[in-house]
N, C-alpha and C positions, 0 to 999 in steps of 0.2 A: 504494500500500500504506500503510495507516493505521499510526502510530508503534507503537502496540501491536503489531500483526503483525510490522512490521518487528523491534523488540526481539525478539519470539521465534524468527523465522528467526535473528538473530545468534546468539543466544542456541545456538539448536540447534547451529550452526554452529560456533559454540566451544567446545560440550562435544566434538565428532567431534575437533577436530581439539588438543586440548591433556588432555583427559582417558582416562583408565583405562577398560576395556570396564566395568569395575564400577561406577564413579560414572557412564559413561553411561549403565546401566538405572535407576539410582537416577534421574537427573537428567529420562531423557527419556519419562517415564510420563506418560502423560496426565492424571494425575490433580496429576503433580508441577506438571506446566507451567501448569496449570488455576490452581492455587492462586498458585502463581510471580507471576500476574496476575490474580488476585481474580477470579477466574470460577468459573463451572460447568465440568464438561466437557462438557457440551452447549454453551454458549455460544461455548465455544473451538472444539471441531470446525466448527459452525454458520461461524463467524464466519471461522474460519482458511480455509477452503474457500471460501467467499462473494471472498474476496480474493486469493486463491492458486490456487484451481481445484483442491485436492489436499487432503484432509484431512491431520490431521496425522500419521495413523501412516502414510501413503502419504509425505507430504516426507518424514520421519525416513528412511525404507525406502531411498527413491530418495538421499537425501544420504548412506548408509553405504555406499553400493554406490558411490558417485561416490568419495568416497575411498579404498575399497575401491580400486576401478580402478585411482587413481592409483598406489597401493604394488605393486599389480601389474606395469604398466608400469616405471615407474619408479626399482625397487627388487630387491636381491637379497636379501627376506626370504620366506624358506621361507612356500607359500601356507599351509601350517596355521599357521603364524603371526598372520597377515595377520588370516586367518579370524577368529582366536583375540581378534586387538585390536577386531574388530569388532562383537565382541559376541556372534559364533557359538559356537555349543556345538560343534560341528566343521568338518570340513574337505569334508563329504558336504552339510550343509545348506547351506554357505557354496557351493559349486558348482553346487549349486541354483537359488537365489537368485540369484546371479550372472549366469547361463547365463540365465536370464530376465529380466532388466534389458538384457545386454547381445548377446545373440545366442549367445555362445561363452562356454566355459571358461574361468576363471582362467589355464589351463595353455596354453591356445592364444593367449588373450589376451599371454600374456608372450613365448611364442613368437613372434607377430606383431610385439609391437614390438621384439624381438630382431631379428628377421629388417629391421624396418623403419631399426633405425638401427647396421644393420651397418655401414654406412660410415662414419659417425661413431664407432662403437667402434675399424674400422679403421687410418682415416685420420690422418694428423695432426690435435692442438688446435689451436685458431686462437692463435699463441704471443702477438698481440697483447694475450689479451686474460690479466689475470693473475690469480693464486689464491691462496688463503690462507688459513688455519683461525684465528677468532677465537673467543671465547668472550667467550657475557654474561653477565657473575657475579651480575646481578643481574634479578628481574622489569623489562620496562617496562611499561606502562601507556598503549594506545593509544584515540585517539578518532576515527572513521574513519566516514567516508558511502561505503555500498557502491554499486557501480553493474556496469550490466548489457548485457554487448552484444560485440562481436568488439573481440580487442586492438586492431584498427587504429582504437577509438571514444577509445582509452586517454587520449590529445592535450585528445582532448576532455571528456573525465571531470576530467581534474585543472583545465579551463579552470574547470568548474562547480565546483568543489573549491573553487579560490581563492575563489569568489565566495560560497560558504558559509564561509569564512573569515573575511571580513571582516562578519560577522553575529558572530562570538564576540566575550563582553566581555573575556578577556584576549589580551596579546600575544604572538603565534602565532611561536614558533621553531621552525628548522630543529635536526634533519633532515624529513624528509617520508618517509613510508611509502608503499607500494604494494604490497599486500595481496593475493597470487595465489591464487585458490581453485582451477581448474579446469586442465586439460589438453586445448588446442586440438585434440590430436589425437583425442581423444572427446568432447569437449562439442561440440554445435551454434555456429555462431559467438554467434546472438544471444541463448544464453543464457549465456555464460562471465561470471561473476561475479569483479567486480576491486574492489578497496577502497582509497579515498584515506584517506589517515593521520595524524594527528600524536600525538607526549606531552605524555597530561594533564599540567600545570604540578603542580609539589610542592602538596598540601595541597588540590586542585580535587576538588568532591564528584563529585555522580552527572555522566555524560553531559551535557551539552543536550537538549533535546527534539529531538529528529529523528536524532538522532546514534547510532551502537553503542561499546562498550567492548571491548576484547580486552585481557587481559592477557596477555604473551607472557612462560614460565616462562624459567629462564635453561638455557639449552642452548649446546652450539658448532657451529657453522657454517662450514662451507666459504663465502667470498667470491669473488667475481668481478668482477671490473672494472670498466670500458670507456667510453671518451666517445665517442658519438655520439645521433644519434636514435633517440625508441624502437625504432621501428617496425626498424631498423639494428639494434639491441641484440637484440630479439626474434628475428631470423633468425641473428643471430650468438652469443648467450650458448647458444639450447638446444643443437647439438652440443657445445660446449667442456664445457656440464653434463653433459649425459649420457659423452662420451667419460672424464673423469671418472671420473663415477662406476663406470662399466665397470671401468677403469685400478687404479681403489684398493678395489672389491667393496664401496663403502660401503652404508648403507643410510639411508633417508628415515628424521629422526630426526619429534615429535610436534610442534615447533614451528614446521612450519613454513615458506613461503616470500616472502619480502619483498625488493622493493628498496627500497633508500637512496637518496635524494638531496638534497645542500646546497642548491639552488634548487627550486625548485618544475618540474617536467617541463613540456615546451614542446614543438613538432613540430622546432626547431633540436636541434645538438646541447649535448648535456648528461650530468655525471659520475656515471654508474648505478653500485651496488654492488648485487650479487645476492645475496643470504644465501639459502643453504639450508642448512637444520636436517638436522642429523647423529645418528644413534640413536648411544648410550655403548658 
């Protein structure tokens, strides 16, 4: 995918998941995005399709509904809600839409994954692993190479990471992000979209070339723990999240899901924090 393209998936990608249903119609117009990047919109559909396989009101389509999903699943926000952030006019076309992306209803969807992590709502948390509401008072400011394939590729994303690292001409501190876009239990493996992370240094202009930008607003966030290996952390942090979130009726706030780490992630173990963004 050529650095232009790539910019404008990110691009899409950060208006869904940090912006207002109203700045996303403003922002995600073909005409906006055209301009965004000195094209036509012919150019840009042509071009966006030529490299994506999807034109762009078909990505857009298919990425609202992938988010969409996710606050279904994973959240106790009323679906006209959900709808509502999504840019829906209601909760009729939104079920529509839906229901053809994904097979089933919003309503059945959420059922299902009720019904699927009932045990985990049940059961005890893993007491191991521990929790904590922090809040960031302030924007950060990330610069991150997205990458694509099943968590268990993760080891290996951040091998390739470091090695775009040592291409940057300033000196690269910790923390380290890890940028969760997708939901294993409805994305395909080889397409879940994961993103390695750092903050831009005080006063650094645009991106690199190859690079994306997210800004991440200041929100609070439930923390999670745990040292071990990813691959360990992964089987171990979703129930304690989800039981959770069950526990306290919270809901998936717009900022957001990241983990934290002071070393750069290895297949050993290593001290993961899970931030998830909490709605006000």
């Amino acid at each position: 995918m050529s650095p232009l393209v790539m910019q404008l998936v990110g691009k899409i990608d950060r208006i869904f998941y940090t912006q207002s249903c109203l700045d996303q119609a403003a922002e995600l117009s073909i005409q906006g995005l055209a301009r965004s990047c000195g094209m036509s919109r012919f150019q840009l559909q042509r071009r966006f399709k030529k490299e994506t396989g999807s034109s762009p009101q078909e990505f857009i389509a298919a990425q609202r509904l992938d988010v969409a999903a996710a606050y279904v699943r994973l959240s106790n926000q009323p679906l006209l809600d959900v709808a509502i952030s999504m840019g829906y006019c209601g909760q009729q076309s939104f079920t529509r839409a839906f229901t053809r992306r994904w097979g089933m209803s919003p309503q059945r969807m959420r059922l299902s994954a009720r019904a699927q992590y009932a045990a985990c709502f049940a059961g005890p948390a893993d007491a191991a692993i521990a929790q904590r509401i922090v809040h960031w008072r302030a924007p950060r400011r990330l610069w991150f190479k997205r990458y694509t394939g099943p968590y268990a590729c993760v080891p290996e994303h951040w091998d390739r990471f470091k090695g775009e690292l040592a291409g940057l001409a300033q000196r690269v501190k910790p923390p380290y992000y890890g940028i969760i876009y997708d939901d294993p239990d409805i994305t395909p493996p080889q397409r879940i979209r994961y993103g390695c992370a750092i903050e831009a240094s005080t006063g650094a202009g645009a991106a690199p070339e190859g690079w994306l930008e997210l800004e991440v607003a200041p929100s609070r966030f439930a923390v999670f723990s745990i040292c071990c290996s990813y691959l360990e952390g992964l089987a171990r942090l979703r129930p304690r999240v989800l039981s959770w979130f069950a526990a306290q009726r919270a809901t998936l706030g717009t900022a957001g899901v990241f983990e934290l780490y002071e070393e750069l992630p290895a297949s050993e173990q290593r001290a993961i924090q899970l931030h998830v963004s909490l709605a006000d």
